[in-house]
N, C-alpha and C positions, 0 to 999 in steps of 0.2 A: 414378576418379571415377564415379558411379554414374549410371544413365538419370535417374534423377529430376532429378538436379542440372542434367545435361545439359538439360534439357527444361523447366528452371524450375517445378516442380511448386508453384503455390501455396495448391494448395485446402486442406493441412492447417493451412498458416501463416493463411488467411482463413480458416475454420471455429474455429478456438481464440481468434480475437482477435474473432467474433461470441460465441460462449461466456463469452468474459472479458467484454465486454461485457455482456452480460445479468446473468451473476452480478455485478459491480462495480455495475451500476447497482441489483439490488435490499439489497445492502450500503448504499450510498446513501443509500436511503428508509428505512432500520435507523437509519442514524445521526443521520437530519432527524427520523427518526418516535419513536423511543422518547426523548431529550432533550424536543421537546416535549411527551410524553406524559406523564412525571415530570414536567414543569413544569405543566402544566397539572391534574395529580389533587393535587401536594404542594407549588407553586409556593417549592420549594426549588432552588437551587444546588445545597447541599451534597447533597444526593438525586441531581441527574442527576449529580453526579461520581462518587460511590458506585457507581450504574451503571454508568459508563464505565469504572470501575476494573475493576468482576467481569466486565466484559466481555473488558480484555484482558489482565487478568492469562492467564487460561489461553491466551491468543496468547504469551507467551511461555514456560509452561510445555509447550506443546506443541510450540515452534520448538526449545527447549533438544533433546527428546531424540527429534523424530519424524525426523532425517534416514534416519537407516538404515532406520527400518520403511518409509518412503518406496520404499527402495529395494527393499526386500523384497518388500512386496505390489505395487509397480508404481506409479509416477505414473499412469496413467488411471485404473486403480480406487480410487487414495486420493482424486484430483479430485471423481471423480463420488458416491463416498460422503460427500465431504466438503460438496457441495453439495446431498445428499438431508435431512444430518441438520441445515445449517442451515435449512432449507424447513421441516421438521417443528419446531423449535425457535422459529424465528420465529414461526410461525401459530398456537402455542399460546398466545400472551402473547393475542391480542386473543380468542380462541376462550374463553380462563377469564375475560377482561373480559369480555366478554359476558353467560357465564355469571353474573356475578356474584361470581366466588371467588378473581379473582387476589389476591395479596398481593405486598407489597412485595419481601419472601424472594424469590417466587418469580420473579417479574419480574431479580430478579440472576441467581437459577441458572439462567434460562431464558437470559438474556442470554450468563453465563460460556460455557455448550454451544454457544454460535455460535461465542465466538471459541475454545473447544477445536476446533473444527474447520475452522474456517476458515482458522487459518495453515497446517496442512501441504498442504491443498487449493490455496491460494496458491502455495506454493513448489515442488508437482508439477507447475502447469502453467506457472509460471517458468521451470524448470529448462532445457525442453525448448526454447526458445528459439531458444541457435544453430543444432541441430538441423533446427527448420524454418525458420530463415533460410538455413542451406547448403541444403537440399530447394530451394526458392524463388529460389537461388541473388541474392541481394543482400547486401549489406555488414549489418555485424551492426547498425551502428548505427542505419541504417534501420529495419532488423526491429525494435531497442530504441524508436527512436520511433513507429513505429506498434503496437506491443505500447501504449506508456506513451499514446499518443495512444486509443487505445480506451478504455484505464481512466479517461482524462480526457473524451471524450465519453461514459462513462457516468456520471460523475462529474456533468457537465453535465447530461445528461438525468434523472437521481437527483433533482438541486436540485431544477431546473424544473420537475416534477412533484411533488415532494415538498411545496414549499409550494404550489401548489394543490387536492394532493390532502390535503394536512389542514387547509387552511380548508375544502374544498368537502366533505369526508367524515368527517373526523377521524384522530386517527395510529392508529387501532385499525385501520381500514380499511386504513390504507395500509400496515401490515406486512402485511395480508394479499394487499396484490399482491405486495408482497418477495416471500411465502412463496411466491409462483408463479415469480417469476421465477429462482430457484435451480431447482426442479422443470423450467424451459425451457434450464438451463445444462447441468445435470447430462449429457442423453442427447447434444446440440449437439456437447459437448466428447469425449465416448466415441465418437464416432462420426468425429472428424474425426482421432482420433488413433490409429484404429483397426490402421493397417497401419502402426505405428511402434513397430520395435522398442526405441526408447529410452524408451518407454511404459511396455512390458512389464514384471514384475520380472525385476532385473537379477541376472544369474547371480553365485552367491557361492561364495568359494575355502572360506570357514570354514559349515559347517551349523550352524542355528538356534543359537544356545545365548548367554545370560548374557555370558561370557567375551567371545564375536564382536563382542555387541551394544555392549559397553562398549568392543571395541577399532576399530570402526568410527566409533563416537560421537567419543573420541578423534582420530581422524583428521581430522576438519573444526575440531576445536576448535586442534589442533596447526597445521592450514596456514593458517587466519586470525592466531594468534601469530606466526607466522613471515614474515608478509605485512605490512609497515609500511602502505601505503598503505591495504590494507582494513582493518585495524585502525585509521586516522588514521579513512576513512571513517562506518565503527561507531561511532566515539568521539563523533564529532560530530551524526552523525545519531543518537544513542541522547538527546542531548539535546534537538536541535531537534523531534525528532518528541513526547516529552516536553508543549514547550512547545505544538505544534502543535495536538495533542491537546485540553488545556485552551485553547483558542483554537474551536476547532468545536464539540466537546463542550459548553462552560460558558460560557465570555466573549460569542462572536457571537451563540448564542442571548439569554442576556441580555441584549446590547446591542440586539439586534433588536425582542424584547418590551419591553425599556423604552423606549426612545429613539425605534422606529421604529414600524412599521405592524404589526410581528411577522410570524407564523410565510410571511408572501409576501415583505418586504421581504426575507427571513432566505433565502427559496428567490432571490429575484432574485440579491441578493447572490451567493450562492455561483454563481448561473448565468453571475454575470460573470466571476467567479474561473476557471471553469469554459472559457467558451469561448475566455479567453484561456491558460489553461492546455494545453487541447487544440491552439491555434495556436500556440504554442510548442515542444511538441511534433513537430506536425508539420513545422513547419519547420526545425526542429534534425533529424531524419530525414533532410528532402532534403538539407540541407549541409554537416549535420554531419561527414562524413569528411575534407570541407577543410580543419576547426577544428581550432584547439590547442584542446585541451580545461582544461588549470590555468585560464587567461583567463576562458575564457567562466561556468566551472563558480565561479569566486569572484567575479564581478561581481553573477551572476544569484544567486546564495546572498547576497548585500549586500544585493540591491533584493529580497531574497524575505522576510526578517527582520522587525525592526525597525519598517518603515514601517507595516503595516494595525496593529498597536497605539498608533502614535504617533496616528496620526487618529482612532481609535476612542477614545483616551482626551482628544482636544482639542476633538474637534467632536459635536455631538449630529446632524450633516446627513447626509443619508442621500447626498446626489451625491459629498463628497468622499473618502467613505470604498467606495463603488462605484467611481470612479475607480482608486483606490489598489489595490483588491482584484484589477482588470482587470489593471493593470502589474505585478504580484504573481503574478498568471497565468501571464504571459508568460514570466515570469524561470523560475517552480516548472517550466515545461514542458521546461524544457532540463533540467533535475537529473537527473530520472531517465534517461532515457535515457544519461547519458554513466556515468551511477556503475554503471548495468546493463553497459555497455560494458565499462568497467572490470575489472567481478567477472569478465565470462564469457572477457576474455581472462586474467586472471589463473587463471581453476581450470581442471585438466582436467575432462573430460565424467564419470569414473568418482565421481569427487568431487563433482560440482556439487551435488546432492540435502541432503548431510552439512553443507558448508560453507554452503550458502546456508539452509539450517536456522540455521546458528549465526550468520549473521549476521544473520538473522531476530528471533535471540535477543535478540542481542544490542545491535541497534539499538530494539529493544520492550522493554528492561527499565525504562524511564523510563517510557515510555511510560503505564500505569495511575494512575501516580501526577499524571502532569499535569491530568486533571480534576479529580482527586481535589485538589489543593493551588489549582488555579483554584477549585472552589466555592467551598471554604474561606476564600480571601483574600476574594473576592465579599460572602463574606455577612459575613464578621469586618471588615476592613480599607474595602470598596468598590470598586465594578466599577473605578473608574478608575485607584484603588494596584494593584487586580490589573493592567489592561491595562499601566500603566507597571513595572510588576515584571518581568512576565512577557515585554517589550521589550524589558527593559534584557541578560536575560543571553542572548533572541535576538542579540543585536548581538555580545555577547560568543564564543558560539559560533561564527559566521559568520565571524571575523575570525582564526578559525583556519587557512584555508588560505593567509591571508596573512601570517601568523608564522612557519610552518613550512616548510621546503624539503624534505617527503616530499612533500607534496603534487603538486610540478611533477615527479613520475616520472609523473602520469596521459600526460604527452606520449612518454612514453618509448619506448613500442611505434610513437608516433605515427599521425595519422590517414592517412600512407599504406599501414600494413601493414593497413588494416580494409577489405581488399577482400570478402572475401565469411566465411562462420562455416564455411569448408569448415576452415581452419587448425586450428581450436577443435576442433573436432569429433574430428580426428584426433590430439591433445597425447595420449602415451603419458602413463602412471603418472609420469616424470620430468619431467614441466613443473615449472619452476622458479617460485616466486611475482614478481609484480611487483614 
């Protein structure tokens, strides 16, 4: 057991979860700033889903095959690179507005180049997780909810300032704090991960070549097949995020600017969404080790569904469907943490990079398409056939883990063996999947 552990070392684990903060919060104001920004120069649907499409298509062409270079060049320098080139990417969309000379075209490729780099940047400083929860010495799933709890109070901080900063300035302005706030993640994050050699690139039995890369690649697509439960997880979450997508992207915006007060009601909204999401979080942190997890994880996946469409498509009032968003909060804040839980006792440490690449993949292959088939219905069918469509096979998704009996393996390790990620940390090349 090494000094650190002994000593509870937590400055790497609170330096990366300030970092992820930053960077998550100027993603944020990316996804409140550029949807208004198309609505408001082309006051199209179909436009901001277009965008949202070129945005994450290349988040899943670059989760399909970035595992191993991950590993190669090192999780702190794919991070910090991955957070420089979307700061330069972002700040050129209002920098050619300005000028005068953006174009629609460009407005996509500029958008596509965030999210080429943004996923492997994501799942560099994912990876390293247990890592600084054994350093920190606390239970993983602690470490999972305050990881997930940062990403949701930048998520809240994003909204809150998102819609006042583009009533009081416009969305051209407010990509250009994004473009800062990757530029204040980048050095944060290299610096707190700095004496971590799980950081570093990781030593390889095979040198550089074609052959390696394909058989590495391989490897994470192999142990997610062979893994029922994250493959159940994948299946489902490759739809719900899908629908979620077209739900942020397309639908809330346009219910916001038509029905409500727009681009403040649209920031409140999501700040509601937000704070309850972030207390969710953090409370499933403190006691979550006590929980079965099957329970908790298909109750809060019920009340996370279905409901903020149902009210979006029944009510035009802004209190009932703020309500709904808050209790929608609460539920989404417990997901992530238990499904993070999950993955990292499931995969050894040598693998985590490969495999959460590929489930990166493969939970974001729906995903471009959701705005994209949200505009679409919006402007063809009506916001209200899209909100009750796009409802209906929420509900349908969600009602998987109650059909299925792979699911109730998540208890199987049980929340008493989650004492600290020293376990994880140490799984030889023969961990068996969940």
């Amino acid at each position: 057991m090494s000094e650190d552990f002994l000593t509870g070392d937590r400055r790497p684990l609170t330096t990366v979860l300030a970092a992820n903060l930053v960077s998550i919060t100027g993603s944020c104001l990316t996804y409140m700033g550029v949807p208004w920004f198309v609505l408001q120069s082309t006051g199209s649907a179909t436009a901001a889903g277009i965008v949202a499409f070129c945005t994450l298509v290349p988040v899943v062409l670059a989760a399909l095959v970035g595992g191993p270079v991950i590993d190669r060049i090192g999780r702190r320098r794919v991070s910090v690179a991955s957070d420089l080139a979307c700061g330069v990417a972002v700040a050129a969309i209002p920098l050619l507005q300005f000028a005068g000379v953006l174009r629609f075209w460009m407005l996509c490729v500029l958008m596509a180049l965030t999210g080429l780099f943004r996923s492997p940047g994501e799942t560099a400083r994912s990876v390293l997780l247990p890592t600084l929860a054994a350093r920190a010495g606390m239970p993983l799933s602690r470490a999972a909810g305050l990881y997930d709890g940062a990403a949701r109070c930048a998520a809240l901080t994003g909204s809150a300032l998102g819609g006042v900063l583009i009533a009081a300035l416009g969305a051209e302005s407010v990509l250009l704090v994004d473009a800062a706030t990757f530029v204040v993640a980048a050095p944060l994050f290299a610096f707190g991960v700095r004496d971590l050699p799980e950081a570093q690139p990781q030593r390889q039995v095979e040198a550089t070549s074609l052959r390696a890369y394909r058989h590495e690649l391989a490897e994470g697509y192999r142990f997610l097949a062979a893994t029922p439960l994250l493959l159940g997880l994948c299946l489902m979450t490759l739809v719900t995020r899908g629908l979620d997508q077209g739900w942020s992207a397309v639908l809330l915006p346009v219910h916001a600017r038509e029905e409500h007060g727009g681009a403040i009601d649209l920031g409140l909204l999501n700040a509601a969404f937000g704070i309850c999401a972030l207390t969710g979080a953090l409370v499933y942190g403190a006691i979550g080790s006590r929980l079965r997890r099957w329970p908790v994880f298909t109750i809060a996946f019920l009340v996370a569904g279905l409901p903020r469409f149902a009210v979006a498509a029944l009510t035009d009032r802004f209190a009932p469907l703020a309500v709904i968003m808050a209790v929608e909060g609460l539920a989404f804040g417990v997901l992530n943490p238990i499904m993070a839980t999950v993955t990292y006792e499931a995969v050894p440490e040598e693998l985590r990079s490969r495999v959460l690449s590929t489930t990166t993949a493969a939970t974001q292959l729906v995903t471009p398409l959701g705005g994209l088939a949200a505009g679409f219905l919006a402007d063809s069918a009506g916001l209200q056939s899209a909100l009750v469509t796009f409802g209906g096979v929420y509900l349908l998704a969600t009602l998987s883990p109650v059909i299925f009996p792979v699911w109730k393996r998540m208890d199987r390790s049980g929340p008493s063996h989650d004492t600290t990620a020293t376990s994880l940390s140490s799984r030889g090349t023969g961990a068996r999947p969940v």
